[in-house]
Structures are given as structure tokens and as C-alpha cells.
GUVO-904153 format. One record per residue (C-alpha): z, x, y. Coordinates in steps of 0.5 Angstrom, whole numbers, plus 500, padded with zeros to 3 digits. Example, Ala and Ser with C-alpha at 12.3 -4.5 7.8 and 13.67 -1.06 7.14 Angstrom:
% GUVO-904153
516525491 514527498 
END
This chain:
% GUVO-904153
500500500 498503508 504503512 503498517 510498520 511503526 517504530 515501538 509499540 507504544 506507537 504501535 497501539 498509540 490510539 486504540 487503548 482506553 478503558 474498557 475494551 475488549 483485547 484478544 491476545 495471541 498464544 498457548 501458555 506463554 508460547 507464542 505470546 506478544 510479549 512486547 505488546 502486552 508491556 505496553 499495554 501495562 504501561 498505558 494503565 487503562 483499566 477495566 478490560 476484557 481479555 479474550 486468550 487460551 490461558 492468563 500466563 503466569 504471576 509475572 509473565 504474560 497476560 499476569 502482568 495485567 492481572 498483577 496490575 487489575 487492568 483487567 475486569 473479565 477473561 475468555 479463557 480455556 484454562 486458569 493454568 499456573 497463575 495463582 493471582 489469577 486463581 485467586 482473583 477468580 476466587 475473591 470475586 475480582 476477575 470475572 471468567 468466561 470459560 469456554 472449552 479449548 476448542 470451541 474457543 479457538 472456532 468462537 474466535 475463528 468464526 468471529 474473524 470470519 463474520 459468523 455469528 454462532 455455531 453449534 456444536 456438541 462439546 458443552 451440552 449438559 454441562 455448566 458450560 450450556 447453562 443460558 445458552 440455545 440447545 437444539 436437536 439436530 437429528 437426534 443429537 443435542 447441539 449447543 449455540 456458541 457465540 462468535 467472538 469479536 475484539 477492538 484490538 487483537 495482538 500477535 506474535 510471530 516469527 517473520 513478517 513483511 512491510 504488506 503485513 504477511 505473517 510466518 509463524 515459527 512451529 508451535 507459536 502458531 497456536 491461536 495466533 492465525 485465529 486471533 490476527 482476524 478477530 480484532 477491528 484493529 491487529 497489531 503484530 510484533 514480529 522477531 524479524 522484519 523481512 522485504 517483500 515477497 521474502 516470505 513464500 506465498 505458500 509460507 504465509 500464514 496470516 494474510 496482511 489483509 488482516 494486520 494493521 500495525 507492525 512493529 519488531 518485537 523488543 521481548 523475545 523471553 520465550 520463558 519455559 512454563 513448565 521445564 520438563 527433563 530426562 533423569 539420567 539413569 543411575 
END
């Protein structure tokens, strides 16, 4: 067996950031993100990156990190969110962004992990999202070429993982996770708790190890609350 569990993760990514990469990163608003990994990735200061995500975080939180710092040069988003910096990147010609549709995004990066080139699919067709892109009839229905998407490295986030690189995801932070963990050539997991082999049931796997590289136990866990929503008591 490889050995797939490093010490930190600046260890971790040791040898897989330089300028101009592509990244893909796990998570839905800030649930679910590898809060650790994006850190380090911070901390390297490479530049000039492409992100593949659902959403950017928010100003100080998340993926907004490396918006704060410019180090990234493109997003393959869903969803500009809360960020203002990002929406204002956006707006001044800063940041480019690729917007794709929440579901056609997660089968782009589905079907990138899984070796598929393209797909077709209706959402998208006679909208600005299809501007440049193959439409073709199937029957009498108007499909629109989607693209597979690939990363250099993808980074995750989940509850529980083993030495082999299994993954369990906790509820809700499962999210894009699964999907991101096959799209990178290289995936690097953080995970809440380190367990033994053959702790996480074989029906309980999500994320085969087959497709995680590198381990490392998660220093962040925020789990910050995007948007806190409660119950006004009645008076």
C-alpha cells in the first residue's frame, strides 16, 4: 500500500502548486470545504489559478482567501454567493468567471473524473450560457455540448478517512465532494478524524481510495455558518 497519510498539509501539496494550475475544491457555501488546504494553498502565494468550485466562500472565508490575495486568475462557479470582493473582482475585469449551472457542474466534474469528454443536456439551451457551444436536436429536443471538467489537484473535505484513502462524508458535506475527489490527477484529503483500516464499513465508503492520493488530518474545522438563520419566538 502507498503511503497516503502526510503530517500537515504543507507537506501535503508539497510538489503539486506552481503558478497557473487548475484546482477543483470540495464544498457547498462554506459546508463541507477543505479549510485547511485552501490555507496552505494561501500560504504558498502561487498565482494566476483557475478554481473549479460551486461557490467562492465569502470575503475572509473559504476559497475568499485566495480571492483576497489575487492568486486567482479564473472561477468555474455556480454561484457568486455573499462574496462581495469576488463580485467586485468580477466587475472590474479582475477575475474571469465561467458560470455553469449548479447541476450541469457537478456532471462536468462527474464526468471528467470518470474519463467522459462531453455530455448533452438541455439546461443551458437558448440562454447565454450556450453562446459558443454545440446545440444538437435529439428528436425534437435542443441539447447543448457540455464540456468534462479535469484539475491538476483536487482538495476535499470529509468526516472520517483511513490509512487506504477511503472517505466518509458527514450529512451535507458530502456535497461536490465525491464528485471533486475523481476530477484531479492528484487528490489531496483532509479529513476530521483519522480512523484504522477497515473502520469505515465497506457499505459506508463513500469515496473509494482509489482516487486519493494524500491524507492529512484536518487543523480547521470552523465549520462557519454562512448565513444564520432562527426562529423569532412568538411574543
Amino acid at each position: 500500500m502507498a503511503r497516503k497519510i502526510y503530517e500537515d498539509a504543507r507537506s501535503a501539496l508539497d510538489g503539486l502548486l506552481r503558478d497557473g494550475i487548475t484546482i477543483a475544491a470540495g464544498g457547498f457555501g462554506l459546508c463541507g470545504i477543505p479549510e485547511t488546504l485552501i490555507d496552505e494553498v494561501r500560504r504558498s502565494a502561487v498565482g494566476r489559478l483557475t478554481i473549479i468550485s460551486n461557490n467562492a466562500g465569502i470575503e475572509d472565508f473559504g476559497l475568499g482567501k485566495l480571492l483576497q490575495t489575487r492568486q486567482v486568475a479564473k472561477m468555474i462557479s455556480s454561484f457568486m454567493g455573499g462574496n462581495r470582493e469576488f463580485e467586485r473582482q468580477y466587475l472590474a475585469g479582475e477575475v474571469e468567471v465561467e458560470f455553469c449551472p449548479q447541476g450541469t457542474l457537478a456532471e462536468r466534474i462527474r464526468a471528467g473524473g470518470a474519463g467522459i469528454p462531453g455530455f448533452y443536456t438541455r439546461t443551458g439551451v437558448g440562454t447565454l450560457i450556450a453562446e459558443g457551444k454545440e446545440v444538437r436536436m435529439f428528436g425534437d429536443t435542443a441539447y447543448l455540448l457540455e464540456s468534462g471538467l479535469r484539475a491538476d489537484v483536487a482538495l476535499v473535505k470529509a468526516w472520517k478517512g483511513d490509512p487506504h484513502g477511503n472517505l466518509l462524508f458527514r450529512k451535507s458535506a458530502r456535497n461536490f465532494n465525491p464528485v471533486v475527489a475523481t476530477c484531479g490527477r492528484v487528490t489531496v484529503a483532509e479529513v476530521e478524524e483519522l480512523v484504522g483500516p477497515g473502520e469505515i464499513g465497506a457499505d459506508r465508503i463513500h469515496t473509494p481510495g482509489i482516487y486519493v492520493d494524500r491524507l492529512i488530518l484536518a487543523t480547521s474545522n470552523e465549520k462557519r455558518i454562512e448565513r444564520l438563520t432562527v426562529r423569532e419566538e412568538a411574543a
